[in-house]
N, C-alpha and C positions, 0 to 999 in steps of 0.2 A: 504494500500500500504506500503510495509517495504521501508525503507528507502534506495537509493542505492544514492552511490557520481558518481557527474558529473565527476568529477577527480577520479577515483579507480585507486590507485596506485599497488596494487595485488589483482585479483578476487581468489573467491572462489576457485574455479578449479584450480590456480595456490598452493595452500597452500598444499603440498605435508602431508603424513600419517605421525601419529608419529608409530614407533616399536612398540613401547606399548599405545595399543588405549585412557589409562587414562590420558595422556599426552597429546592428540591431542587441548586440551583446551586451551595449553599453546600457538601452533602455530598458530590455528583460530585467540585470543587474539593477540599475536603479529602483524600478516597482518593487522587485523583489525585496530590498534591501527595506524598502519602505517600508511597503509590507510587515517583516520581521522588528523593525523598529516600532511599529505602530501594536504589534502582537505583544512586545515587551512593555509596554505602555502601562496599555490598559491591564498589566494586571495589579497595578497599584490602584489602591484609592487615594481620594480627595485629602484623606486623614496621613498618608505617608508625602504628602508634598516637601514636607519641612524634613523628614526623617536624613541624616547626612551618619554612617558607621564610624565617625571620627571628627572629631573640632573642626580638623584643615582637611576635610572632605567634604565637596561638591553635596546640598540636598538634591534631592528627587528632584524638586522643582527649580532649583539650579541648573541640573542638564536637559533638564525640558527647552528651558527658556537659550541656554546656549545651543541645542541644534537646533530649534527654529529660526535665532540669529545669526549662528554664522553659517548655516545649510544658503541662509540669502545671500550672508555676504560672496560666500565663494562663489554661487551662479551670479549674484548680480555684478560684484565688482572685479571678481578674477574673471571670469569668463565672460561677462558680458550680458547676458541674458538680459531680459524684461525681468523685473524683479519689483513688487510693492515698497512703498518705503519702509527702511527699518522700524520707526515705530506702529506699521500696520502686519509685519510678521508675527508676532504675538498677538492672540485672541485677545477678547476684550475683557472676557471673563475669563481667571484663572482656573482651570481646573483640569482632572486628568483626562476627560473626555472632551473640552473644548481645546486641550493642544494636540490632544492625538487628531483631532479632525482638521486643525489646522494643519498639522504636520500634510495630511493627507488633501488638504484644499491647497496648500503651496504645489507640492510635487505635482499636482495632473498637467498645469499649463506646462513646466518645466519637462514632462517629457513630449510633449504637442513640438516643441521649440527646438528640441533635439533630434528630434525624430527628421528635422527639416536639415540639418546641417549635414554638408560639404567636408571630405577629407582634406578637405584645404581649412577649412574652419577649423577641426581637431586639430591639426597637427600644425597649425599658427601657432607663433609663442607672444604668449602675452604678460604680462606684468602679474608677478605672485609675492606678494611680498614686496621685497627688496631683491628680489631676483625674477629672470623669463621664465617661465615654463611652455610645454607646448600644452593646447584648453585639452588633451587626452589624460595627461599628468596629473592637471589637476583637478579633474574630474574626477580619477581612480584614488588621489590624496583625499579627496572629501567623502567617498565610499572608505576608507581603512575610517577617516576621521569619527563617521558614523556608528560603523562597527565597534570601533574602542569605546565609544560611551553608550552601545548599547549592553555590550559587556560588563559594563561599569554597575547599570542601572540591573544586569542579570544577578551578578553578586549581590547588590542592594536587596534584591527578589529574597536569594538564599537565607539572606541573615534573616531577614523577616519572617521566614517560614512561608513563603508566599509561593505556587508554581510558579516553575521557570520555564516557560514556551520551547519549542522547539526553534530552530533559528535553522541547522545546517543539517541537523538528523536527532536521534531520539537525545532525550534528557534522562533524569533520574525519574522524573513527573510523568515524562508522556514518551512512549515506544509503540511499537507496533510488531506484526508479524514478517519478518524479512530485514527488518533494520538489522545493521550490522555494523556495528560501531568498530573501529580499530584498536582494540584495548588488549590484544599482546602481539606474539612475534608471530603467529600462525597467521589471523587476521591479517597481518600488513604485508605479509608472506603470499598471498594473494594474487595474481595477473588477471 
């Protein structure tokens, strides 16, 4: 059984074509990532917003509000995209299902916009930082970027005793029949 989220924040059928089909990897990858970010979400409540495992540790509602503002800033100012202004990235009401829906009301135009672009648009270097990169770069920096604090927020899960979603294949929470996770030398032993 492949894996599908109880919460799917954009299906398959939604992830519109890229122009040029070798690209299409980039927008799959995006939805998906969404997706699992949007899955790890919502299994906090409204009452863990504040929750942070350590003084100088980010709350819940700390990396909420940092990947809905720099998710814009990288599309809007590293790459260029149409992007709302930064005070209209955050809902208006705080809470764990008005960011999760934001999260997922920002990402749809954002793959409409990619879907449109040119291997000459990827693979332009454009200003990151203090330094060029090519918009491919950093595009795939803002997916690890994603990944690490959803990670973050999966830990946050643990301590709390809370499921932890599937994300890449089973969990301790949720398996199935046929998952087969890599956990000794036989397993990875495998072709």
């Amino acid at each position: 059984m492949p894996m599908s989220y109880a919460d799917s924040a954009i299906s398959d059928a939604e992830v519109p074509r890229a122009s040029q089909p070798i690209f299409q990897h980039l927008l799959d990858t995006y939805a998906s990532e969404t997706t699992k970010v949007f899955s790890v979400w919502r299994q906090f409540s409204d009452e863990h917003l504040s929750f942070r495992p350590h003084a100088r540790s980010s709350s819940v509602l700390d990396i909420l509000k940092h990947q809905l503002l720099s998710e814009r800033r990288f599309f809007g100012e590293f790459l260029g995209m149409p992007e709302p202004s930064a005070s209209e990235a955050l809902p208006q009401q705080i809470s764990i299902s008005a960011c999760a829906g934001r999260l997922v009301e920002l990402a749809r135009p954002r793959l409409g916009f990619l879907a449109m672009q040119t291997e000459h648009w990827w693979l332009e270097r454009v200003a990151f930082f203090d330094v060029e990169r090519e918009r491919i770069w950093i595009f795939w920096r803002r997916v690890l970027h994603t990944a690490h604090h959803r990670t973050q927020l999966t830990v946050y899960l643990r301590l709390l005793g809370k499921m932890v979603p599937e994300t890449y294949g089973p969990t301790a929470d949720l398996t199935w029949d046929g998952a087969d996770p890599t956990h000794n030398v036989d397993a990875a032993s495998r072709k």
